[in-house]
FILUM-903025 format. One record per residue (C-alpha): residue number from 1; residue in three letters; chain; x, y, z. Coordinates in pm, whole numbers, plus 50000, padded with zeros to 5 digits. Layout:
BEGIN
- NUM;ALA;A;X;Y;Z
...
This chain:
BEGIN
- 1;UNK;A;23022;66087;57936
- 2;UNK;A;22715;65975;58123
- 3;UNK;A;22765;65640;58224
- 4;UNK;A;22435;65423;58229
- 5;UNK;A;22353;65090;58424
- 6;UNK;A;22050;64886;58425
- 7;UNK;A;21831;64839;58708
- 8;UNK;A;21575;64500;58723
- 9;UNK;A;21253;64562;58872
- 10;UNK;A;21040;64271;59003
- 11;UNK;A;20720;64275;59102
- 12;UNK;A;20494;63975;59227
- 13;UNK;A;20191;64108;59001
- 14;UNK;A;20130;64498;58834
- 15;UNK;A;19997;64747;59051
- 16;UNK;A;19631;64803;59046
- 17;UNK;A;19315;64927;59141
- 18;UNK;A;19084;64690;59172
- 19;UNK;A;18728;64778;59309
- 20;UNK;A;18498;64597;59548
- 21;UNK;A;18171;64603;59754
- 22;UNK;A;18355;64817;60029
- 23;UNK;A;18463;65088;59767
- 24;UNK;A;18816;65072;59593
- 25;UNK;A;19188;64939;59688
- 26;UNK;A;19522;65096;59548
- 27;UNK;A;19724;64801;59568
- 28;UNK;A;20083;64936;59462
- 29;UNK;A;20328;64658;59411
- 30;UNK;A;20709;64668;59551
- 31;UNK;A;21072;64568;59428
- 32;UNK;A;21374;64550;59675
- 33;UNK;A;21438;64835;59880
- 34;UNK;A;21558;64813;60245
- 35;UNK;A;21415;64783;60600
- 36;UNK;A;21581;64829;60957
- 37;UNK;A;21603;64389;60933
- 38;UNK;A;21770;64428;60607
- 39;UNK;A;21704;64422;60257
- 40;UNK;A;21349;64295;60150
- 41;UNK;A;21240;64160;59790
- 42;UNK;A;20929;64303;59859
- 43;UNK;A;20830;64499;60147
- 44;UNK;A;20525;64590;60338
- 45;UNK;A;20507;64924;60409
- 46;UNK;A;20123;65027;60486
- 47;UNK;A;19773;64904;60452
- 48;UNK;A;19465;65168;60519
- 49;UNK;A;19254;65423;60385
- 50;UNK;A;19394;65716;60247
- 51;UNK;A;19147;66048;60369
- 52;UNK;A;19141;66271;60078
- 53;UNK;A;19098;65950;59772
- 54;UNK;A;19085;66183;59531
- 55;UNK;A;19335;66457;59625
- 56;UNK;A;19592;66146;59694
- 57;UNK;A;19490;65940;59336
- 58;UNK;A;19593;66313;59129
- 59;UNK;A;19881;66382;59353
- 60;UNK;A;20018;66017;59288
- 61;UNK;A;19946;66054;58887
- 62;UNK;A;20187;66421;58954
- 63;UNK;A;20507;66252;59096
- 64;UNK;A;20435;65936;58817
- 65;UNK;A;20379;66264;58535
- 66;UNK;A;20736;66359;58636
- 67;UNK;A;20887;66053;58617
- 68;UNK;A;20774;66033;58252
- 69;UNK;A;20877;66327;58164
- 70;UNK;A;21193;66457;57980
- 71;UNK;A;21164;66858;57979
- 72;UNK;A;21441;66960;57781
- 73;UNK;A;21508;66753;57491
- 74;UNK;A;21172;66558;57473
- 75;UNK;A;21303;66322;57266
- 76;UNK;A;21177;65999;57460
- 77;UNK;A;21022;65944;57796
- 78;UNK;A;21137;65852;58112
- 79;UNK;A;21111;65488;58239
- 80;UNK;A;21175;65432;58609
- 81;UNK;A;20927;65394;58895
- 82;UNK;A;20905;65583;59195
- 83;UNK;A;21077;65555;59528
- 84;UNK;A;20840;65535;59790
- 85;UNK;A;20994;65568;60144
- 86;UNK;A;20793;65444;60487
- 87;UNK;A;20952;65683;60778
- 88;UNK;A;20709;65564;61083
- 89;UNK;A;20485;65854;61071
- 90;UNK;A;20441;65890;60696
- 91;UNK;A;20522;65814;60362
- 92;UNK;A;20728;65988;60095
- 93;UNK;A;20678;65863;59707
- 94;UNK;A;20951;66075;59469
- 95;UNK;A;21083;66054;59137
- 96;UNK;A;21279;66255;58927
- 97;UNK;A;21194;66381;58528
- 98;UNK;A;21394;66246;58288
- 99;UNK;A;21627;66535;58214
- 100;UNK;A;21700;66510;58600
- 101;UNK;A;21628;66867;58605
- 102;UNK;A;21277;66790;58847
- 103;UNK;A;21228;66634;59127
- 104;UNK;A;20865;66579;59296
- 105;UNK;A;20788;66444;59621
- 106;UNK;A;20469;66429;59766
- 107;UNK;A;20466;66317;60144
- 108;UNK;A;20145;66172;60272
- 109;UNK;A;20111;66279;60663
- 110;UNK;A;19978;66119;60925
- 111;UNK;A;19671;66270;60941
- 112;UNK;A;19614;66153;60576
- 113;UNK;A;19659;65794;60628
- 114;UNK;A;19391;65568;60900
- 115;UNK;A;19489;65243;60895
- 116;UNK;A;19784;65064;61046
- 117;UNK;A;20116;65106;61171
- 118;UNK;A;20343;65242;60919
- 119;UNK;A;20650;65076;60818
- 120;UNK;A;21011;65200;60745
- 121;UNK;A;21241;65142;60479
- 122;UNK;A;21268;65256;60097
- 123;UNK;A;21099;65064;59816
- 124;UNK;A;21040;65110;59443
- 125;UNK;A;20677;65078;59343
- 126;UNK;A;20563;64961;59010
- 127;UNK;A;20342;65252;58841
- 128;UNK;A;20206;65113;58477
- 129;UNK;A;19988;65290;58182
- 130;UNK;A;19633;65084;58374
- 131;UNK;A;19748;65194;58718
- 132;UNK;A;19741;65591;58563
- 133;UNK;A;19382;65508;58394
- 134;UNK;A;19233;65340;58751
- 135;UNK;A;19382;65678;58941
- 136;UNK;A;19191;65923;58658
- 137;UNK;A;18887;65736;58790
- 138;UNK;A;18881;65744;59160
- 139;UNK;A;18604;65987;59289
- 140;UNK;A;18574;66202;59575
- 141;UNK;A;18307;65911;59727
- 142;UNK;A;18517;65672;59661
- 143;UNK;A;18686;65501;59978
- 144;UNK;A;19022;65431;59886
- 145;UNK;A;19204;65169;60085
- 146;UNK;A;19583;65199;60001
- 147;UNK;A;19801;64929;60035
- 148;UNK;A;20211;64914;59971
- 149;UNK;A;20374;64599;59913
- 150;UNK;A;20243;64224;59838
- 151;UNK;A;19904;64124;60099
- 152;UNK;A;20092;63870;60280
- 153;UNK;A;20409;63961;60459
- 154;UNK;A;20601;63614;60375
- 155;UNK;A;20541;63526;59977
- 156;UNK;A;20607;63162;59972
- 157;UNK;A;20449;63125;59616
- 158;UNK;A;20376;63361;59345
- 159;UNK;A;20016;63420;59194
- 160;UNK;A;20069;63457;58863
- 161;UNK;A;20390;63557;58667
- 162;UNK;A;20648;63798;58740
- 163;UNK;A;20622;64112;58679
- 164;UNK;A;20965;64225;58513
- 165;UNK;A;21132;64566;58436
- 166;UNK;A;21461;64611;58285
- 167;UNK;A;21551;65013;58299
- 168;UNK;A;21853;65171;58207
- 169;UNK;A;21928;65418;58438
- 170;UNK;A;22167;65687;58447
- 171;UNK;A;22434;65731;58722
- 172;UNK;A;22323;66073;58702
- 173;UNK;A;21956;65999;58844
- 174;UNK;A;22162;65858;59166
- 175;UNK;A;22396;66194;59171
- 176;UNK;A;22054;66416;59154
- 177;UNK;A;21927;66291;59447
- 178;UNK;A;22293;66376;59638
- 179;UNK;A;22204;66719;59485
- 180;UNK;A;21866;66833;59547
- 181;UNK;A;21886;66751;59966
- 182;UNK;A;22257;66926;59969
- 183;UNK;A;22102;67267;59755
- 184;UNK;A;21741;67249;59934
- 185;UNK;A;21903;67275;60243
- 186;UNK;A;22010;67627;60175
- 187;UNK;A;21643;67726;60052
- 188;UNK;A;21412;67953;60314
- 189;UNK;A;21039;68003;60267
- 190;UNK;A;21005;68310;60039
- 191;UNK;A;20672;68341;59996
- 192;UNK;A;20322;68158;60103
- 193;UNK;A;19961;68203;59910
- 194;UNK;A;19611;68056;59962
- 195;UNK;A;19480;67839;59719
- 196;UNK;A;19232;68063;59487
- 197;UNK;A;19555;68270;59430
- 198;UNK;A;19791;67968;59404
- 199;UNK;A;19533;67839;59139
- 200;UNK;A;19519;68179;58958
- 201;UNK;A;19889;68207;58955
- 202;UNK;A;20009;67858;58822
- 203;UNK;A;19709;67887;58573
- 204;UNK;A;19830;68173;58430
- 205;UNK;A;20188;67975;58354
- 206;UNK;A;20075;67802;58107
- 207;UNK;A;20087;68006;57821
- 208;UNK;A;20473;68015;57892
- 209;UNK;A;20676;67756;57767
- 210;UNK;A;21098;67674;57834
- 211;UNK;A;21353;67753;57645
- 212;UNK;A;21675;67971;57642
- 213;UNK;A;21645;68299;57879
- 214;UNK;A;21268;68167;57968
- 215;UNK;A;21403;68233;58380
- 216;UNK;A;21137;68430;58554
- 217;UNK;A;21133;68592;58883
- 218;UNK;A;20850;68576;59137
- 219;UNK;A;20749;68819;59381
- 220;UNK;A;20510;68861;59659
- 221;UNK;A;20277;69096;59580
- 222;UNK;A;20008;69230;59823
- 223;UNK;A;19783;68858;59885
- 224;UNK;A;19950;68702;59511
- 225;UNK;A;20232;68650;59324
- 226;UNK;A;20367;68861;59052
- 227;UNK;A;20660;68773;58795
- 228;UNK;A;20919;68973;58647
- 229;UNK;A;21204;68919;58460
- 230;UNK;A;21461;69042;58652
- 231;UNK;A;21557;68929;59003
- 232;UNK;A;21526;69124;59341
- 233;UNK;A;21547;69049;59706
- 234;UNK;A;21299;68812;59848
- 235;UNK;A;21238;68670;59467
- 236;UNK;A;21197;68329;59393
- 237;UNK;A;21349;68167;59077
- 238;UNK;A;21080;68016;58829
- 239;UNK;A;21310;67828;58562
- 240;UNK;A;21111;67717;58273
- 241;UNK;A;20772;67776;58423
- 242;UNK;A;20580;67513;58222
- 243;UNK;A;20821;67298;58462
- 244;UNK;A;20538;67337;58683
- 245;UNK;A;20261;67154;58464
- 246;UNK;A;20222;66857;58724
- 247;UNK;A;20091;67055;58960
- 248;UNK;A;19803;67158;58742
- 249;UNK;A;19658;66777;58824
- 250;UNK;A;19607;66900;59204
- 251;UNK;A;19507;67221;59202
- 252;UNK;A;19111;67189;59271
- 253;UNK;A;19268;67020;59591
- 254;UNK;A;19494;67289;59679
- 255;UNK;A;19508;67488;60036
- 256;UNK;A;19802;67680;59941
- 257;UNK;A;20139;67692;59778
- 258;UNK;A;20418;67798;59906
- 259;UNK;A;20826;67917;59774
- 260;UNK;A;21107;67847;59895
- 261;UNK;A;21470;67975;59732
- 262;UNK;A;21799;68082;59841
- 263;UNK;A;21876;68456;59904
- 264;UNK;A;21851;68644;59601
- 265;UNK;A;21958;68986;59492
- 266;UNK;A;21993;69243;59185
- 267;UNK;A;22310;69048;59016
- 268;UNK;A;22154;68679;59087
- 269;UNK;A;22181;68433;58832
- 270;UNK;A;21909;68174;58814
- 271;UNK;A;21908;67947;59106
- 272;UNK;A;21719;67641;59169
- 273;UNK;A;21395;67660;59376
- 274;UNK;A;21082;67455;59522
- 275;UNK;A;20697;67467;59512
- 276;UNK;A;20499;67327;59732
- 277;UNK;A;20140;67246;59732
- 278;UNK;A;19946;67189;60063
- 279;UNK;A;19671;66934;59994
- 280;UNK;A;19444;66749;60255
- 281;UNK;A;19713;66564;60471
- 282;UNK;A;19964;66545;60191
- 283;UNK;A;20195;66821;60058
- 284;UNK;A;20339;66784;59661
- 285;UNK;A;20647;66945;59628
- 286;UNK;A;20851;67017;59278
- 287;UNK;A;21210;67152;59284
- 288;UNK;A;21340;67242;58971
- 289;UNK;A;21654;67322;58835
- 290;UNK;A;21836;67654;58750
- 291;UNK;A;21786;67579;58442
- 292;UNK;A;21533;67353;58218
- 293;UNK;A;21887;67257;58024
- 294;UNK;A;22063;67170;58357
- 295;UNK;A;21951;66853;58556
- 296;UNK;A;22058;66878;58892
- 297;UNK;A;22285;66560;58843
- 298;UNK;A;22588;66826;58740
- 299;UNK;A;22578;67124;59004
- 300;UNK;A;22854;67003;59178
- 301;UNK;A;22685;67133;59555
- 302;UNK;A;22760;66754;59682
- 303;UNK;A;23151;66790;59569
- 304;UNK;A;23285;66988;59852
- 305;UNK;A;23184;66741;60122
- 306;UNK;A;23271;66434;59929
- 307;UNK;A;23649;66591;59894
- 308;UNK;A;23642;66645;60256
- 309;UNK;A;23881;66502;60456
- 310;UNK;A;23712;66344;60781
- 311;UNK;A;23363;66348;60540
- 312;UNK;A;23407;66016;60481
- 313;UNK;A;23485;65871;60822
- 314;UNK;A;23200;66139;60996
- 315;UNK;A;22954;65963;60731
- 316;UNK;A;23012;65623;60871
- 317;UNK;A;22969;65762;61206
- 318;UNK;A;22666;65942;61156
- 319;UNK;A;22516;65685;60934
- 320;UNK;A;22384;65449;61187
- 321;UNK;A;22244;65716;61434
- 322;UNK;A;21924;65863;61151
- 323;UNK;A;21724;65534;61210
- 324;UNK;A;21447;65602;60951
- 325;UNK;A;21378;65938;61143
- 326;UNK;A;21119;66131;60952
- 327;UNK;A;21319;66439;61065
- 328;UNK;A;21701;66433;61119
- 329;UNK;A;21746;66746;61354
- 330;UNK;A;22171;66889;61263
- 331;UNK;A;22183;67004;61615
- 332;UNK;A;22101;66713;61788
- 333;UNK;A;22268;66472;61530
- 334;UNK;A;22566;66666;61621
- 335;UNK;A;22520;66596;62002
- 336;UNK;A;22488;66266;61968
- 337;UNK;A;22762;66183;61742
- 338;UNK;A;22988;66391;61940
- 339;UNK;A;23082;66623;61638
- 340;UNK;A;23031;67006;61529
- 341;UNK;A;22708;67079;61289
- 342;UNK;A;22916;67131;61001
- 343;UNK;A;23078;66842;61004
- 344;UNK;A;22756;66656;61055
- 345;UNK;A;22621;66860;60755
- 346;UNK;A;22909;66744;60581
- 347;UNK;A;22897;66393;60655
- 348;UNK;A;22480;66385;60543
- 349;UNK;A;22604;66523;60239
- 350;UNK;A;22847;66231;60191
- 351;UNK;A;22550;66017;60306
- 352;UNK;A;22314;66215;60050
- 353;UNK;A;22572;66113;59751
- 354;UNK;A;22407;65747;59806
- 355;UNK;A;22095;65872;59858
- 356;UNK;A;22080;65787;60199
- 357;UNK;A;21948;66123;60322
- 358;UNK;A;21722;66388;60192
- 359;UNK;A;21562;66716;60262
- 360;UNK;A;21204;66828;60352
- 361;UNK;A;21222;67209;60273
- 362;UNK;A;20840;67268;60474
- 363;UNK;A;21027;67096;60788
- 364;UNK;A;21395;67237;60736
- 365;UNK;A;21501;66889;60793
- 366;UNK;A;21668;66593;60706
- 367;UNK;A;21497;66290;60630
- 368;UNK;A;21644;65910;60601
- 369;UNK;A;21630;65730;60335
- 370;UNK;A;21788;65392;60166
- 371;UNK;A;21771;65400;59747
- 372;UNK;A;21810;65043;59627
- 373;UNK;A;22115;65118;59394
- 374;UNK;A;22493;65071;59419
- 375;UNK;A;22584;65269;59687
- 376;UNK;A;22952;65362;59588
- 377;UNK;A;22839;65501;59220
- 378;UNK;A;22792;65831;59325
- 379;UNK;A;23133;65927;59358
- 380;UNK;A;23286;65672;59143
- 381;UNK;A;23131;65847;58852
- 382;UNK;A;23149;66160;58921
- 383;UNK;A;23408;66309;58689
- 384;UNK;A;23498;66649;58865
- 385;UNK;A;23628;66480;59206
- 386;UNK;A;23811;66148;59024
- 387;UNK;A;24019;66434;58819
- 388;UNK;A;24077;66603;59145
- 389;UNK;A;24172;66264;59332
- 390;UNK;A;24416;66198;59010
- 391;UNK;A;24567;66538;59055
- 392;UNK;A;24630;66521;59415
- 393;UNK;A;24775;66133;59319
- 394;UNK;A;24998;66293;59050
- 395;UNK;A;25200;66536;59314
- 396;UNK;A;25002;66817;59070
- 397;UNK;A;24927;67040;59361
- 398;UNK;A;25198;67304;59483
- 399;UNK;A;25114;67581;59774
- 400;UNK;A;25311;67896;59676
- 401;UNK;A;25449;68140;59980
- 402;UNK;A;25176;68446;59882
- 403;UNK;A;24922;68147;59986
- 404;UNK;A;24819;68075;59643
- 405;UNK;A;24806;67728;59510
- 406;UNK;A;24975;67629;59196
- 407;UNK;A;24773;67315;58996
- 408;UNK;A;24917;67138;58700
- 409;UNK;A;24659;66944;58498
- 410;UNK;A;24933;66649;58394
- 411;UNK;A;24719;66566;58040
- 412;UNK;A;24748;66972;57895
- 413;UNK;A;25043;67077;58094
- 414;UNK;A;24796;67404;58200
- 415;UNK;A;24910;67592;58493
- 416;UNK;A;24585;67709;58692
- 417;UNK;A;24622;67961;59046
- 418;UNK;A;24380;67855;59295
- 419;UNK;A;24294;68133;59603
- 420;UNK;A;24132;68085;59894
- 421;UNK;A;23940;68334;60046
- 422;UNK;A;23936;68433;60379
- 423;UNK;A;23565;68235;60414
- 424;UNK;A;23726;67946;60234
- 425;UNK;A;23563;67968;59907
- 426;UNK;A;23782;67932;59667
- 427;UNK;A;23845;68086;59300
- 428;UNK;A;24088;67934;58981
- 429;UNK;A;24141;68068;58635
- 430;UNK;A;24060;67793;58475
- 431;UNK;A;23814;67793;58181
- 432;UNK;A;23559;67646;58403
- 433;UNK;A;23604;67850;58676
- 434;UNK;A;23565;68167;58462
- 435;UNK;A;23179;68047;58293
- 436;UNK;A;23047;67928;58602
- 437;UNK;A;23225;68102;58896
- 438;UNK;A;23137;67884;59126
- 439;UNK;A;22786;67878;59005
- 440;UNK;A;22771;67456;58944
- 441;UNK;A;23041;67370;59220
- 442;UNK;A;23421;67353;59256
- 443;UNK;A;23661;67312;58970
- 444;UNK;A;23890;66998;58958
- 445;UNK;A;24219;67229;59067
- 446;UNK;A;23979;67375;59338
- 447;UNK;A;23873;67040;59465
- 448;UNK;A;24256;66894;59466
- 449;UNK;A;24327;67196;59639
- 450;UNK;A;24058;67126;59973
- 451;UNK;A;24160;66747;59967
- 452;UNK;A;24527;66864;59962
- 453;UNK;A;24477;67187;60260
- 454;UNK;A;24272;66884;60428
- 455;UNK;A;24541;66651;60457
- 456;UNK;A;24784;66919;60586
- 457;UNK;A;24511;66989;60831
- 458;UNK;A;24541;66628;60932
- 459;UNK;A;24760;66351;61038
- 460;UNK;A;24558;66124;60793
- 461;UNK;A;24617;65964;60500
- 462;UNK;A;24368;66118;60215
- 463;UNK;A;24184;65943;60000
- 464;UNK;A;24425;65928;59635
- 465;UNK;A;24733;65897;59839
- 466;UNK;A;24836;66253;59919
- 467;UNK;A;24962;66267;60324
């Protein structure tokens, strides 16, 4: 059962843009969100003139496009409003679709921002139906001064009313940001194109729409791209191509796109994958799903680290070291927190699962980042590891002598073999097990199994109650 929550937005007044003598001003309003002193009702983030006006007004109107967006099921649109983060050097607006199955991020560099310093912290920013209009409008002449959070830095009184939002919003939105940064880390760049052929690839998508078995394949091929409907090494995933719509608003500002995937071979299934385009000192980058019926919110790629047993404790360790870093280098994370890269992977993934960290696949890096939302939901909700935690609390968990695991699940009275292969990855014959094989994540029995080989592996006391 998805369980849903509702999130208050306030805003001093609507974001705008209003237009002047000196050319026009984005003024985009902010609610909460967090800062290095603390949490802020409405924080400052940037004031200056963005370089490319019109490139960053259509690439703004693609990550607010996905937002209102539901791609499978369009049944009713999506509601919330962007997270824009401030990392010192640049600044990262993202949102996810509706059916959680799409994430966008467009990250506006340094070199496409002149103005002042820029701040750090995480912020939503209010994105309304006039805002969209203002943005259709702004011309390539246009200067276009950009400014993030209210004009003075200490509101003492409010100039006009309160903007309000009430949005219901799915535990599920929080758990697809844990997933995207954990499976984008395990994406390489598969292929890179220059903008007439990124133009006459993505045009060429749109006469294909989603639906069951609509998975193509993409291929380099000589200076383009070529699909085909079955996968081979070095393809790329494209999972319900007309996925890819929002990027049709940028494309006369393209320089290139570029894919990135996992490795693929002849017996893949779908994967997810990202596609990024380069634009004047911004890139726009859409990850999408395996699947246009599949938001990212269930893949389970988060579930392995959360049931890890020094995870947890590596998290808190690691948490205060990031800093707002635009880039969170493993290797030197690890150095300084005194720990072994996959621990410290493990413990960002644990951080990721409150959407503290994500992943920029054109850097290979982490990224820090603080979402304004209940930081604990993550995992509280998330049904696969509380069954596993209620297993391993229920004594349901038996090791047999041909190193085999025995799992009862208490409410059927099912008996389910776990093995562990020699690289750790495990296998059940369970019913989930057997459609997915491994495919969305661990099993329940799988995951009671780690936390239970974790606390044998350690003198301490696992979360649940198992020693």
């Amino acid at each position: 059962m998805t369980t849903t929550a509702v999130q208050t937005y306030v805003y001093l007044r609507p974001s705008a843009v209003r237009r002047g003598a000196g050319g026009s001003e984005l003024a985009l309003e902010t609610s909460g969100g967090a800062t290095p002193s603390g949490a802020g009702g409405h924080p400052r983030f940037f004031s200056g003139f963005v370089t490319a006006p019109e490139a960053a007004a259509a690439a703004l109107l693609s990550v607010a496009d996905v937002a209102s967006t539901r791609y499978h099921r369009r049944l009713s649109p999506a509601s919330l409003d962007p997270v824009v983060t401030g990392s010192g050097d640049r600044l990262r607006f993202e949102s996810f679709s509706g059916c959680c199955g799409v994430h966008a991020r467009l990250d506006v560099l340094a070199e496409g921002l002149d103005g002042d310093d820029i701040g750090r912290g995480t912020t939503n920013v209010d994105v309304n139906a006039p805002l969209r209009e203002a943005l259709v409008r702004v011309g390539p002449g246009d200067p276009l001064h950009l400014r993030i959070g209210p004009e003075e830095l200490e509101v003492t009184t409010l100039d006009g009313p309160v903007v309000e939002k009430r949005v219901p919003l799915p535990d599920r939105w929080l758990r697809g940001f844990a997933e995207t940064q954990v499976i984008a880390s395990a994406f390489d760049l598969r292929a890179e194109v220059t903008a007439a052929e990124a133009v006459r690839f993505l045009r060429s998508l749109s006469r294909v729409r989603s639906g069951a078995g609509a998975a193509l394949w993409v291929v380099p091929a000589g200076r383009g791209l070529r699909p085909t409907v079955r996968p081979v090494p070095g393809a790329v995933c494209l999972p319900g191509p007309d996925r890819l719509a929002a990027l049709l608003r940028v494309l006369r500002h393209a320089r290139g796109l570029r894919l990135y995937g996992p490795p693929v071979t002849a017996a893949s299934a779908p994967t997810a994958s990202a596609w990024e385009v380069t634009l004047p000192g911004m890139r726009l980058t859409l990850t999408l799903s395996p699947d246009p019926a599949r938001g990212f919110s269930g893949e389970g790629a988060v579930l392995d680290a959360l049931a890890a047993e020094d995870a947890a404790e590596d998290a808190e360790r690691v948490s205060v070291l990031p800093a707002w870093e635009p880039r969170v280098d493993v290797v030197d994370l690890a150095r300084r927190a005194g720990l072994t890269p996959e621990r410290v992977r493990a413990a960002l993934a644990v951080l990721g699962a409150s959407g503290r960290i994500g992943y920029d696949t054109a850097e290979a890096a982490h990224f820090h980042r603080e979402l304004p939302f209940d930081a604990g939901r993550a995992e509280r909700h998330n049904p696969r590891l509380r069954a596993a935690r209620a297993l391993v609390e229920a004594g349901a968990v038996r090791a047999e002598a041909d190193g085999t695991f025995t799992v009862v699940s208490g409410g059927e009275g099912a008996v389910h073999r776990v093995r562990v292969g020699d690289g750790g990855a495990p296998s059940c014959t369970c019913r989930w097990w057997g459609r997915y094989r491994g495919d969305r994540g661990p099993c329940r029995h799988a995951l009671a199994v780690r936390i239970v080989r974790g606390a044998a592996a350690s003198p301490a006391t696992v979360r649940g109650g198992a020693r």
